[in-house]
Phi, psi and omega in degrees: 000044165280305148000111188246119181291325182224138177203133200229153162197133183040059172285115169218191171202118201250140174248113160064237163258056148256105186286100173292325188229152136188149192057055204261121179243078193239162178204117167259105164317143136329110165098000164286166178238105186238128187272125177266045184278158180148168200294166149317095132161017166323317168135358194284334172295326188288329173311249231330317170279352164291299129012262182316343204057044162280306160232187182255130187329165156257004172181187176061134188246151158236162208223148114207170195041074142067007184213130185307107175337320166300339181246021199292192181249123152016275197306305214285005169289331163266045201255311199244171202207141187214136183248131157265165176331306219227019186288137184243156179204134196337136222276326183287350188307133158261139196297354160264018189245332188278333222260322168291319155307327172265351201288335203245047154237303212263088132359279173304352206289145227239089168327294202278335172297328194280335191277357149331264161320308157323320166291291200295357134320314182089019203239035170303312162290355193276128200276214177286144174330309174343297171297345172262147174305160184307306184303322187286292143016289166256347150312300172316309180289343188265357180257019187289280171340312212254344192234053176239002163087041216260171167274329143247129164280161156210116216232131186271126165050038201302314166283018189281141188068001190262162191266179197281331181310284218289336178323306201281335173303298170345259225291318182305302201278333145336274175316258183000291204277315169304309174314295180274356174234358185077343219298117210271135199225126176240132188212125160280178160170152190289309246264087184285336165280337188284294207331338212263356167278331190240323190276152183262338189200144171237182185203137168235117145276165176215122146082028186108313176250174181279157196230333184209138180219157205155157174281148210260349092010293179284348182290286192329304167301351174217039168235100185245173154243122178273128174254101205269178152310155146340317194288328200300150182247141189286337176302335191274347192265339181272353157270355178249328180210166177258135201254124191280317185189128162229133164203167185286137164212126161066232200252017171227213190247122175251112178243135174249120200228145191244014187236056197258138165216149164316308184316275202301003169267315190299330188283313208290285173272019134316294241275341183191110170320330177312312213272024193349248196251092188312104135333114194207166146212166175302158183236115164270207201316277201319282180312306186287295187338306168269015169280351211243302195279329173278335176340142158296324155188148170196131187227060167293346195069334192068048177268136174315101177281000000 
């Protein structure tokens, strides 16, 4: 998994007086399931078409398969498979006249997984798009996506409208399609506990820029909240760790610090007796994400912690 399917450097992109993205720096291995978060109007949707070569950059470069998106080729496009926040399809099309529509675009296109999906799913019977519920909607686009054989998804808000039934046929044919093809996936989505099933590595925006990047396993293992005393001072907690957010809650101090070892805690209550034996937990997906976009101040640069 060296290969970087997606690579950005200092990417950005401006509407007018708005930085909607800047200085966005990623690298997606080949065969990742890599998470793209962040709040609304965060930046993520405008990556992702940057990405797509939808829109163009105002600086900064992006690859993906080794190339600028704006120029790709016949094949290698047919590499990639892309779901947007709002995607739609002609209101008269039926889900067997679209699924026969990508088999004669997609080479690759893998018949029997889609009609598959279509069961489990529920849309064998299902009439023109017009007519179908939001979630059966977005069940049909992803399985456009998902059985056109491509080597990267990049898929916006994939699970938005789908119910917990259909969530989990998602996330199973996810994993599938990542296990058994490399098949490499960059997908935001509010929903951080299912993300938190599937994905090996994240990005976190704030305002636009990346704030954290990282394998999703080693951030979690090394992001706790500490619960100090009243007395603690923050410079002293910022000589031992980097601290994502500090504030008073009831009678003590809660610092959410994102490097934690046992040493530099042992250093931390040495340096003042007061802070005798620290309180502490753990963070998953959900919790550190939002300690991180509410933090109070956080300066990672959007270096890999």
């Amino acid at each position: 998994m060296n290969e970087s399917v997606i690579h950005t450097e200092g990417l950005s992109r401006r509407f007018e007086k708005k930085q909607a993205v800047a200085e966005i720096v990623l690298d997606v291995p080949r065969g990742a399931i890599f998470g793209f978060l962040g709040q609304n109007g965060a930046g993520k949707t405008t990556t992702m078409r940057l990405l797509m070569g939808h829109l163009h950059p105002s600086s900064g470069v992006v690859r993906i398969l080794g190339h600028d998106p704006r120029w790709l080729s016949r094949a290698d496009r047919q590499r990639v498979a892309y779901v947007s926040e709002n995607m739609n399809l002609p209101r008269w099309i039926r889900p067997n006249e679209a699924l026969a529509l990508n088999a004669s675009l997609y080479p690759n296109w893998e018949a029997v997984r889609a009609r598959d999906l279509m069961n489990r799913f529920g849309l064998e019977e299902a009439g023109p798009f017009a007519t179908l519920s939001k979630g059966q909607k977005r069940a049909l686009c992803l399985v456009l996506a998902l059985c056109t054989g491509a080597d990267l998804l990049i898929l916006d808000e994939p699970a938005s409208g789908l119910d917990a039934a259909a969530r989990r046929v998602f996330l199973d044919a996810l994993l599938e399609s990542n296990r058994e093809k490399e098949c490499t996936v960059f997908l935001s989505s509010h929903l951080l506990t299912d993300l938190e099933r599937v994905v090996d590595r994240v990005a976190i925006l704030k305002a636009g820029r990346k704030i954290l990047d990282g394998e999703l396993e080693e951030l979690k293992d090394r992001a706790r909240v500490l619960h100090l005393p009243a007395s603690a001072k923050r410079e002293t907690v910022e000589r031992h760790f980097r601290v994502a957010s500090y504030r008073k809650v009831a009678e003590d101090v809660r610092a959410t610090i994102l490097d934690f070892h046992e040493d530099r805690l042992r250093a931390l209550c040495a340096e003042d007796p007061a802070y005798g034996c620290v309180e502490m937990h753990g963070l998953n997906l959900e919790d550190l994400f939002v300690e991180l976009v509410t933090g109070d101040h956080i300066e990672t640069g959007g270096v890999v912690v």
